[in-house]
PyMOL Python script that loads the backbone (N, CA, C, O; Angstrom):
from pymol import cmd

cmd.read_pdbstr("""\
ATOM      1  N   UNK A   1      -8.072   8.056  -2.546  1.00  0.00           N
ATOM      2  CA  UNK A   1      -7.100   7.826  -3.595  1.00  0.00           C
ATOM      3  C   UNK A   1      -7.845   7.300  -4.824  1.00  0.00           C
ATOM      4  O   UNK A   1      -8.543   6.286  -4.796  1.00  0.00           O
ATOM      5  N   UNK A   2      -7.667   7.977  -5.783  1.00  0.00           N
ATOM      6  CA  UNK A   2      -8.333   7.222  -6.960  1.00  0.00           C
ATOM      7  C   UNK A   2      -7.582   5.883  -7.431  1.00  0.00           C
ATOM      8  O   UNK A   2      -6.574   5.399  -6.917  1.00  0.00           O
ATOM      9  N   UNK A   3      -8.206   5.468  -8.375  1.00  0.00           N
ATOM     10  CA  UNK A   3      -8.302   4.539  -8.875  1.00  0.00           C
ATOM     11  C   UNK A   3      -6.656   4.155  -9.826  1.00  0.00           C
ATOM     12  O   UNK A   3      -5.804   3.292  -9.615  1.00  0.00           O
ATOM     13  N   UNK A   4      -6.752   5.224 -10.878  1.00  0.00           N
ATOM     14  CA  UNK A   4      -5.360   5.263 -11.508  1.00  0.00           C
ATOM     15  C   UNK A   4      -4.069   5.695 -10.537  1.00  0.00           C
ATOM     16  O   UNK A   4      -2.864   5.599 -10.767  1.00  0.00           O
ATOM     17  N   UNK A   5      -4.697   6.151  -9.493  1.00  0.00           N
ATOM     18  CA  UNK A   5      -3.315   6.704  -8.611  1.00  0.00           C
ATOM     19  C   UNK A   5      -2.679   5.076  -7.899  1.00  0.00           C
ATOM     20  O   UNK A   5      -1.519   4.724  -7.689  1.00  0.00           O
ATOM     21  N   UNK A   6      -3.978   4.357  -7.671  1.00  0.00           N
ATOM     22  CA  UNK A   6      -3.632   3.526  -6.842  1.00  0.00           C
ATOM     23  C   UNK A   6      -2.901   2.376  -7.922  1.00  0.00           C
ATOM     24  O   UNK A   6      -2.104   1.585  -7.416  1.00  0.00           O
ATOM     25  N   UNK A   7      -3.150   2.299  -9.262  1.00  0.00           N
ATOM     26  CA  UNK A   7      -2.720   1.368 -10.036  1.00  0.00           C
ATOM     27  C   UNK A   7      -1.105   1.821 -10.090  1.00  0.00           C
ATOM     28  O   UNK A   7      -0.195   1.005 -10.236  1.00  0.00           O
ATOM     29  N   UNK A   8      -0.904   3.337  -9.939  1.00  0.00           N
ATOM     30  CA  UNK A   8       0.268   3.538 -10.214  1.00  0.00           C
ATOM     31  C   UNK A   8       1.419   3.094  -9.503  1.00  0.00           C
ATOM     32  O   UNK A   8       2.525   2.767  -9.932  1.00  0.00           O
ATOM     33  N   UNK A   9       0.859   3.149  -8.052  1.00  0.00           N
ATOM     34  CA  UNK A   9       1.597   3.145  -6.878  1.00  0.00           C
ATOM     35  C   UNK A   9       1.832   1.134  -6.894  1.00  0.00           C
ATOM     36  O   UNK A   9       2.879   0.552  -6.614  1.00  0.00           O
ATOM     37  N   UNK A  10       1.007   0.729  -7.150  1.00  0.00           N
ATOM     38  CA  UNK A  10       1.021  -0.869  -7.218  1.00  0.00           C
ATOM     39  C   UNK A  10       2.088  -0.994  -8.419  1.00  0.00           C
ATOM     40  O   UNK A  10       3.134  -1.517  -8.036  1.00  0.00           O
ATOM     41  N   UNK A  11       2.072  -0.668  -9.660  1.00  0.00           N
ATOM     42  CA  UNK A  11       3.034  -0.818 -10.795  1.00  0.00           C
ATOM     43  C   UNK A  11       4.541  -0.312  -9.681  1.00  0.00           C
ATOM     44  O   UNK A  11       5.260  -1.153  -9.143  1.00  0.00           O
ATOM     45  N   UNK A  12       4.677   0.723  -9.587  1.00  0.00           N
ATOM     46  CA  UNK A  12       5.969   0.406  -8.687  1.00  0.00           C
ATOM     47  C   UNK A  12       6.500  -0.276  -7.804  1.00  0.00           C
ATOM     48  O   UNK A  12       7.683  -0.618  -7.813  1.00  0.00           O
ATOM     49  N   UNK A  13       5.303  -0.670  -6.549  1.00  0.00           N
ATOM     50  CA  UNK A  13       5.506  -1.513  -5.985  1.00  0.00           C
ATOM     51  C   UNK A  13       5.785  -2.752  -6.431  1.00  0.00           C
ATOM     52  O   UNK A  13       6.707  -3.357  -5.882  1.00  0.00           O
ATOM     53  N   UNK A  14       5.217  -3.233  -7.265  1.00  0.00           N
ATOM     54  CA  UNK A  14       5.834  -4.327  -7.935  1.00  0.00           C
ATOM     55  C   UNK A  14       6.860  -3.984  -8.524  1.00  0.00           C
ATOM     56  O   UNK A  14       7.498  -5.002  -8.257  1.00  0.00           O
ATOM     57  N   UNK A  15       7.396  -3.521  -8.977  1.00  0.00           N
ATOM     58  CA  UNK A  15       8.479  -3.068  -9.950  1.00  0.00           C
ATOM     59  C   UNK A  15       9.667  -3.084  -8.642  1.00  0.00           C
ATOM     60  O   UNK A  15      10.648  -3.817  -8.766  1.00  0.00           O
ATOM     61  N   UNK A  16       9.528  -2.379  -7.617  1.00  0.00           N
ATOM     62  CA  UNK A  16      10.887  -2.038  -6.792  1.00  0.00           C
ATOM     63  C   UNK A  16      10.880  -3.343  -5.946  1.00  0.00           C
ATOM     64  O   UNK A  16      12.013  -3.449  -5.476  1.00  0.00           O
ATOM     65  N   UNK A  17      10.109  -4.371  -5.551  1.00  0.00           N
ATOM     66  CA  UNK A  17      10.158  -5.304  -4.919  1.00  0.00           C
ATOM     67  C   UNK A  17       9.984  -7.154  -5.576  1.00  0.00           C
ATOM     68  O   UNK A  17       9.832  -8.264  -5.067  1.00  0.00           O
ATOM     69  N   UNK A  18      10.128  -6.547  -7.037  1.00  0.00           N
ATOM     70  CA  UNK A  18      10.365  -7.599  -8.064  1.00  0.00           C
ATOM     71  C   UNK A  18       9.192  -8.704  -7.538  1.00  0.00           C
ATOM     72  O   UNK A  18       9.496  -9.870  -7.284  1.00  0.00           O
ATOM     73  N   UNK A  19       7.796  -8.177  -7.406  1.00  0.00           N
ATOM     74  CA  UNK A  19       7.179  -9.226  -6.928  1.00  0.00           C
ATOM     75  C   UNK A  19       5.602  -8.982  -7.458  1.00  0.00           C
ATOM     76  O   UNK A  19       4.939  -8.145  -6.847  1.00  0.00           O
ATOM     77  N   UNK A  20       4.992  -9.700  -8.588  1.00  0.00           N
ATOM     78  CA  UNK A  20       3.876  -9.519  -9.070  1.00  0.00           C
ATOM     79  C   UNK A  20       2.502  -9.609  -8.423  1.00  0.00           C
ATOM     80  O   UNK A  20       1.302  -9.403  -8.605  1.00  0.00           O
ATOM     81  N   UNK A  21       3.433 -10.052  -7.539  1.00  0.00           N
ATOM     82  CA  UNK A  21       1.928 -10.853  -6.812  1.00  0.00           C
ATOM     83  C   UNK A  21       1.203  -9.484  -6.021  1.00  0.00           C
ATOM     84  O   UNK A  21       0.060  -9.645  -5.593  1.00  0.00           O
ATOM     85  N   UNK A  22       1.837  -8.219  -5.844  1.00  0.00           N
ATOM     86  CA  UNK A  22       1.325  -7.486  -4.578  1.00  0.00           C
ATOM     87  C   UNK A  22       0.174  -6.560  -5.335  1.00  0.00           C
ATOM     88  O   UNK A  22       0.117  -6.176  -6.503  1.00  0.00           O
ATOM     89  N   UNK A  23      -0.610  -6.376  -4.350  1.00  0.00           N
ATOM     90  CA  UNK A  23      -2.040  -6.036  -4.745  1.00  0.00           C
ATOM     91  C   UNK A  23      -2.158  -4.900  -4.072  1.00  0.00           C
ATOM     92  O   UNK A  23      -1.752  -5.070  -2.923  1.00  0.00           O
ATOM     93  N   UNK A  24      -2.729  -3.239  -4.364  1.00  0.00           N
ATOM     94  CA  UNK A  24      -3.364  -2.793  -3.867  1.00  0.00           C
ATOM     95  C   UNK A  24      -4.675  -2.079  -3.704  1.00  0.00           C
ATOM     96  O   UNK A  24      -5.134  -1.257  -4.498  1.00  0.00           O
ATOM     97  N   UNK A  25      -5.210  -2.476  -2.615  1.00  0.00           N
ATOM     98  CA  UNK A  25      -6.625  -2.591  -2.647  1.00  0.00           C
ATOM     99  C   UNK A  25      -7.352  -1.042  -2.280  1.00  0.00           C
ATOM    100  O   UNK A  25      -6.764  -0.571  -1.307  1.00  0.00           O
ATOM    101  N   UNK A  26      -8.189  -0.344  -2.657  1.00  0.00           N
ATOM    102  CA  UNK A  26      -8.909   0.832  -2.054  1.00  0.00           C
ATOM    103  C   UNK A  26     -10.084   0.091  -0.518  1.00  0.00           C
ATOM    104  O   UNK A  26     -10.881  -0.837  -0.376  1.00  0.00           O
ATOM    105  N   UNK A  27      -9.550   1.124   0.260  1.00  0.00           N
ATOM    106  CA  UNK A  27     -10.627   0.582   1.597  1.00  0.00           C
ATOM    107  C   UNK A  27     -11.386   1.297   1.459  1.00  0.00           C
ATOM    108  O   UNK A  27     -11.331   2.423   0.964  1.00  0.00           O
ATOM    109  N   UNK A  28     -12.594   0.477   2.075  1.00  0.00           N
ATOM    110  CA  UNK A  28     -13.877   0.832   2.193  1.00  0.00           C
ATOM    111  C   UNK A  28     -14.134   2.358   2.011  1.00  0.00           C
ATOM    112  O   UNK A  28     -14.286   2.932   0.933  1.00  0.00           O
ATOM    113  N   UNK A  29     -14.163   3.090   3.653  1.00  0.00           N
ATOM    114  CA  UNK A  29     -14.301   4.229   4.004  1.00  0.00           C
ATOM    115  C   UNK A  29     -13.368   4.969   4.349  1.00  0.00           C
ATOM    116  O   UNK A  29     -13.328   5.716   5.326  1.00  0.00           O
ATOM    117  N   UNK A  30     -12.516   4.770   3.486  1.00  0.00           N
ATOM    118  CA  UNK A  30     -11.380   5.528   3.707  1.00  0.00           C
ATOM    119  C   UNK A  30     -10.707   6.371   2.428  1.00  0.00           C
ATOM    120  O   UNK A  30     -10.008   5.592   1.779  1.00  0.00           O
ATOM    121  N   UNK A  31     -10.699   7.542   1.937  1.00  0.00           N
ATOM    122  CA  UNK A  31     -10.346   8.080   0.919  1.00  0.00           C
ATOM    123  C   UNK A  31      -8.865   8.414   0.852  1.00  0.00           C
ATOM    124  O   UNK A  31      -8.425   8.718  -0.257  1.00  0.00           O
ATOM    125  N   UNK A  32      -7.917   8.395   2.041  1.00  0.00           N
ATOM    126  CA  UNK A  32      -6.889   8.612   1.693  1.00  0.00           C
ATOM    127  C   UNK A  32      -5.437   7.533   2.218  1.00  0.00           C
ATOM    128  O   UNK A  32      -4.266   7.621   2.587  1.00  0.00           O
ATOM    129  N   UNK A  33      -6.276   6.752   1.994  1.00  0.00           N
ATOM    130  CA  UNK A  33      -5.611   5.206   2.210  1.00  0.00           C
ATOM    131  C   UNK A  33      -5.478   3.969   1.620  1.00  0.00           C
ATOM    132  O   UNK A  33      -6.046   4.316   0.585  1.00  0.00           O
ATOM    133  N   UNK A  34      -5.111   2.430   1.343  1.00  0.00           N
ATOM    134  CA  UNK A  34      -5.157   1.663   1.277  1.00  0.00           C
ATOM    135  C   UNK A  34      -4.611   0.640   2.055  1.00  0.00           C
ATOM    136  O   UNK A  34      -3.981   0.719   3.109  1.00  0.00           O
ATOM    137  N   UNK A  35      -5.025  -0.595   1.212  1.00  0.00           N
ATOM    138  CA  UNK A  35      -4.141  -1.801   2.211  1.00  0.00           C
ATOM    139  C   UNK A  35      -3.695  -2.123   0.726  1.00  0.00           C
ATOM    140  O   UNK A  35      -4.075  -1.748  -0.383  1.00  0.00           O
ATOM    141  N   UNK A  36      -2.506  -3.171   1.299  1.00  0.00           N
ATOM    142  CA  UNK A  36      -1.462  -3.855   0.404  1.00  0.00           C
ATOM    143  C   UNK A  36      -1.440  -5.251   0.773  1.00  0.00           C
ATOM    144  O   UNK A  36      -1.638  -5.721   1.893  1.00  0.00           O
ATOM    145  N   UNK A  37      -1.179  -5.849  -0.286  1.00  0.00           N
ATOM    146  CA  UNK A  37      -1.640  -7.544   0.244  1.00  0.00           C
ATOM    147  C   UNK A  37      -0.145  -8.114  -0.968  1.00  0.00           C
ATOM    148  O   UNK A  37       0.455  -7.375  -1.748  1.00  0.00           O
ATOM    149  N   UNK A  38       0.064  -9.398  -0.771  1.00  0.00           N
ATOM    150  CA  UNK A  38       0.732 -10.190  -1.548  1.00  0.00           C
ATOM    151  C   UNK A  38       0.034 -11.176  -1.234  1.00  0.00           C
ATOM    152  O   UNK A  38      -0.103 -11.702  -0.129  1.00  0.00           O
ATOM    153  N   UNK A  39      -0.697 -11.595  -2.832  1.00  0.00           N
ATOM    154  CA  UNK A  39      -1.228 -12.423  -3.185  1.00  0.00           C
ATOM    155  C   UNK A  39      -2.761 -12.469  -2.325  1.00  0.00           C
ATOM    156  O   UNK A  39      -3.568 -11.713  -2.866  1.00  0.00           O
ATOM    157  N   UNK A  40      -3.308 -13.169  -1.147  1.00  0.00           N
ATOM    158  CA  UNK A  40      -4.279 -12.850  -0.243  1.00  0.00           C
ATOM    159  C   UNK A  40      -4.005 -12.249   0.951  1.00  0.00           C
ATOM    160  O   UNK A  40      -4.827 -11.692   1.680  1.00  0.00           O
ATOM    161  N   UNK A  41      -2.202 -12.440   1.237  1.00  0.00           N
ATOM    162  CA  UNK A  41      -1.688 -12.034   2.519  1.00  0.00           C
ATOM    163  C   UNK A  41      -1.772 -10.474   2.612  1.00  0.00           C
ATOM    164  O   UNK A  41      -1.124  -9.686   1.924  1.00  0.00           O
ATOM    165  N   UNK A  42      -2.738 -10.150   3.643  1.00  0.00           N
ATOM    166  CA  UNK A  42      -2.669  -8.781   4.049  1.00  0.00           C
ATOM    167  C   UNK A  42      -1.283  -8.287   4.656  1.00  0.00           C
ATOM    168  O   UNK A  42      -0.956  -8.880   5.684  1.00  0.00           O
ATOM    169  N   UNK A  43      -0.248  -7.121   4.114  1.00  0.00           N
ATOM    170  CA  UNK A  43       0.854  -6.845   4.558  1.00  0.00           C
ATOM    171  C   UNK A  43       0.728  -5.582   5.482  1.00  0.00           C
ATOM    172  O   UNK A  43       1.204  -5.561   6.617  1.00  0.00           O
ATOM    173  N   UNK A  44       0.014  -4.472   4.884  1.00  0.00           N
ATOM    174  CA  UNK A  44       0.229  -3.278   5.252  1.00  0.00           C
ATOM    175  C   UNK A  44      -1.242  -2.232   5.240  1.00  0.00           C
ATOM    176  O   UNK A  44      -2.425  -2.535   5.088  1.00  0.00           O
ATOM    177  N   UNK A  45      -0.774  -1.305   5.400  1.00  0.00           N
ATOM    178  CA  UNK A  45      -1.351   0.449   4.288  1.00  0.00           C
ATOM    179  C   UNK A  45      -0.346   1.071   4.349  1.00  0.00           C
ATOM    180  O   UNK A  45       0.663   1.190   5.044  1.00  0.00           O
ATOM    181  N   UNK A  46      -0.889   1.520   3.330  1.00  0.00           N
ATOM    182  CA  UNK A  46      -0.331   2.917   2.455  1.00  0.00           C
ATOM    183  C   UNK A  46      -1.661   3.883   2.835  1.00  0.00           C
ATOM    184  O   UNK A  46      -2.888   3.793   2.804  1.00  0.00           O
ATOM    185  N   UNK A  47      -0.511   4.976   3.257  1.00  0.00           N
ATOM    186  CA  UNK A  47      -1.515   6.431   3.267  1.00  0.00           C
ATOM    187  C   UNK A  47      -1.058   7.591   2.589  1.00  0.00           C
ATOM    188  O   UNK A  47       0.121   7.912   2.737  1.00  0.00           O
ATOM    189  N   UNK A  48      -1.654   8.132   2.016  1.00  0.00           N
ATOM    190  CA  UNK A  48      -1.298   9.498   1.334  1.00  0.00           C
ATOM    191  C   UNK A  48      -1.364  10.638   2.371  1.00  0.00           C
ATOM    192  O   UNK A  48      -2.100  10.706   3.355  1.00  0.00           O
ATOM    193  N   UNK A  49      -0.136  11.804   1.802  1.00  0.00           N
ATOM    194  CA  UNK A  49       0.316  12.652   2.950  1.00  0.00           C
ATOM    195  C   UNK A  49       0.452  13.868   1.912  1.00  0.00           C
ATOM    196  O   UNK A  49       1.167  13.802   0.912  1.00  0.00           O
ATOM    197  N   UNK A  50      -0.453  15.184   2.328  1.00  0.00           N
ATOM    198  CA  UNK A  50      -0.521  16.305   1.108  1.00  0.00           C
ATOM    199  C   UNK A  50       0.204  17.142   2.035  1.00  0.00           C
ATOM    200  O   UNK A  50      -0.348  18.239   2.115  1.00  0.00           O
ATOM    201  N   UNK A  51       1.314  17.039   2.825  1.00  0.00           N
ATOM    202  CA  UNK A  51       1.252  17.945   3.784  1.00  0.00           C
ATOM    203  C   UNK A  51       2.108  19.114   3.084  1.00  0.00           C
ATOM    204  O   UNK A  51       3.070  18.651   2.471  1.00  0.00           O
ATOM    205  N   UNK A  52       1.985  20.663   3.017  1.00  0.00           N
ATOM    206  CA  UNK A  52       2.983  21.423   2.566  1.00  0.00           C
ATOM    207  C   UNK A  52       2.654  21.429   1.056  1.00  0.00           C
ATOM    208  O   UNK A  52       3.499  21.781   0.233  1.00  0.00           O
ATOM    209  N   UNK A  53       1.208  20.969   0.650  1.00  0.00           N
ATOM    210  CA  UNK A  53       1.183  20.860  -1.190  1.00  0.00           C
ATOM    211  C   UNK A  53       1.754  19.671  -1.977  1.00  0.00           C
ATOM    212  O   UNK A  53       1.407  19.388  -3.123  1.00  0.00           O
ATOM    213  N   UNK A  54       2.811  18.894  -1.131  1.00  0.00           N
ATOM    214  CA  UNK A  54       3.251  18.169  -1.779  1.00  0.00           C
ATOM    215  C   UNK A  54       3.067  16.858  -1.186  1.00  0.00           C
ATOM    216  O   UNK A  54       3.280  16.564  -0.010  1.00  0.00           O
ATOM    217  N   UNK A  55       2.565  15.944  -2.304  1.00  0.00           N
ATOM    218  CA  UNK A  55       2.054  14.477  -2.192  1.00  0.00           C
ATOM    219  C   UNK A  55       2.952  13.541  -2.196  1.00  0.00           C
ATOM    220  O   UNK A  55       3.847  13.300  -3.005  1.00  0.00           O
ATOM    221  N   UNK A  56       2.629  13.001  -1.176  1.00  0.00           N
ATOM    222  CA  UNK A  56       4.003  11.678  -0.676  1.00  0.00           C
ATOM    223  C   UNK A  56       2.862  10.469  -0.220  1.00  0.00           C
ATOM    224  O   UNK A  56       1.668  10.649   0.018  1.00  0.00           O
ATOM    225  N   UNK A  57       3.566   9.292  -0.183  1.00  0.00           N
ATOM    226  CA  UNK A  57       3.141   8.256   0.247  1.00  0.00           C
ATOM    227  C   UNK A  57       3.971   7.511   1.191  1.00  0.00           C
ATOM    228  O   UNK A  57       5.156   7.301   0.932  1.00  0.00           O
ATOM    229  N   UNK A  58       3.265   6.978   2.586  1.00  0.00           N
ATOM    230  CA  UNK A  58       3.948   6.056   3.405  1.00  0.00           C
ATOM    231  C   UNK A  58       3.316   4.816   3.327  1.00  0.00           C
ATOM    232  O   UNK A  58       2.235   4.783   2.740  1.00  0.00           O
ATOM    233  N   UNK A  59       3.850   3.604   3.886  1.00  0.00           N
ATOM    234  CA  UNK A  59       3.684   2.204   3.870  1.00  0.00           C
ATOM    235  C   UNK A  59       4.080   1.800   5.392  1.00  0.00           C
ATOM    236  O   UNK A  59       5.121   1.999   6.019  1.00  0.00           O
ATOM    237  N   UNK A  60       2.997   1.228   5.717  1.00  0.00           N
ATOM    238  CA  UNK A  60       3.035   0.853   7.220  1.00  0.00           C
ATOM    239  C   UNK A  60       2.773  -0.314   7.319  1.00  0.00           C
ATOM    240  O   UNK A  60       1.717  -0.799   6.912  1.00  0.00           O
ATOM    241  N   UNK A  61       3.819  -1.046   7.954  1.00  0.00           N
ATOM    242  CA  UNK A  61       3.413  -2.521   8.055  1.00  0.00           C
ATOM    243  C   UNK A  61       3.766  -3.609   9.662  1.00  0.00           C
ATOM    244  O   UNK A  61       4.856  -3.708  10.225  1.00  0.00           O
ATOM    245  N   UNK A  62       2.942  -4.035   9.912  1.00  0.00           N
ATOM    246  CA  UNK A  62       3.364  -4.435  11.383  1.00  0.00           C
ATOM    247  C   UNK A  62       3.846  -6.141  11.340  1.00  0.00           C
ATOM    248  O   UNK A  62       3.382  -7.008  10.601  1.00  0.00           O
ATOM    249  N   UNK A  63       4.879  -6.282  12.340  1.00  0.00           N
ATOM    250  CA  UNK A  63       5.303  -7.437  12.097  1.00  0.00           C
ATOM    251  C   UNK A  63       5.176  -7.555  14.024  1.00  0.00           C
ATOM    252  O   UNK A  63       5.498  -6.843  14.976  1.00  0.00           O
ATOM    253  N   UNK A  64       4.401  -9.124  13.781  1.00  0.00           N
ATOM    254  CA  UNK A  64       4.093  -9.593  15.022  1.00  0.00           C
ATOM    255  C   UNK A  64       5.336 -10.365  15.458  1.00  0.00           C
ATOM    256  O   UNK A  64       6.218 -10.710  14.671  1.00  0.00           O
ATOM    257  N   UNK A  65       5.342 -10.639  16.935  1.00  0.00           N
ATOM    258  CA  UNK A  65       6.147 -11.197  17.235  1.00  0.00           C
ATOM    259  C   UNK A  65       6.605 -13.045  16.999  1.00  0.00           C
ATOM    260  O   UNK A  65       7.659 -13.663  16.851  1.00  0.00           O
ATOM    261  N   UNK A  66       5.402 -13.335  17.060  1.00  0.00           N
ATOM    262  CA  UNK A  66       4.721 -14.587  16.544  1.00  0.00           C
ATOM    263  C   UNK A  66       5.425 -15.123  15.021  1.00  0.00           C
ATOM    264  O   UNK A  66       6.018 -16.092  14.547  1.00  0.00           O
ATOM    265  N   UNK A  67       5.061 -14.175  14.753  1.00  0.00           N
ATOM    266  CA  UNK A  67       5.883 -14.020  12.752  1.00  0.00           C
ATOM    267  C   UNK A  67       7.038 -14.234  13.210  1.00  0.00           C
ATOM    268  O   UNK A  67       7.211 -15.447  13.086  1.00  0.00           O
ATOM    269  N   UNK A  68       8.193 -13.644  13.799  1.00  0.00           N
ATOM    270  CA  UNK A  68       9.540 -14.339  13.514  1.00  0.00           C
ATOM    271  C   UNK A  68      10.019 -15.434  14.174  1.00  0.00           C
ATOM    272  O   UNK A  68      11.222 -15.689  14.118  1.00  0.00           O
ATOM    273  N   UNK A  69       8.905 -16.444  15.083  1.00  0.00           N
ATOM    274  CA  UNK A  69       9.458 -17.500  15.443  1.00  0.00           C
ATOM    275  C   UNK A  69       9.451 -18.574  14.088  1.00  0.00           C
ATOM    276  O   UNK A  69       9.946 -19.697  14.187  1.00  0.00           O
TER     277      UNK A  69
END
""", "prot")
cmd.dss("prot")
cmd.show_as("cartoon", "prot")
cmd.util.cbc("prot")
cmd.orient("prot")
């Protein structure tokens, strides 16, 4: 994912979740992915999906069990 793609996808994300703080980061070795953080808190990835020509993005995020006590 480039660089401006990934700024773009962060400007919305902030925008639809009214929250400045969320960051997204390019991983290492990975070209068609990221992680998503708020603030230092690691939340998720996002992966890009070309399937059929057309470019979509998912957001995957795991919630431990631990977390909702």
């Amino acid at each position: 994912m480039e660089k401006a793609e990934l700024s773009k996808i962060e400007t919305y994300l902030r925008r639809t979740f009214t929250n400045a703080a969320i960051r997204v980061v390019p991983r290492p070795k990975k070209k068609d992915s990221a992680e998503v953080y708020i603030g230092e808190e690691f939340i998720g990835v996002l992966s890009e999906d070309t399937e059929d020509g057309d470019k979509s993005y998912f957001f995957e995020m795991a919630i431990l069990d631990t977390d909702l006590e």
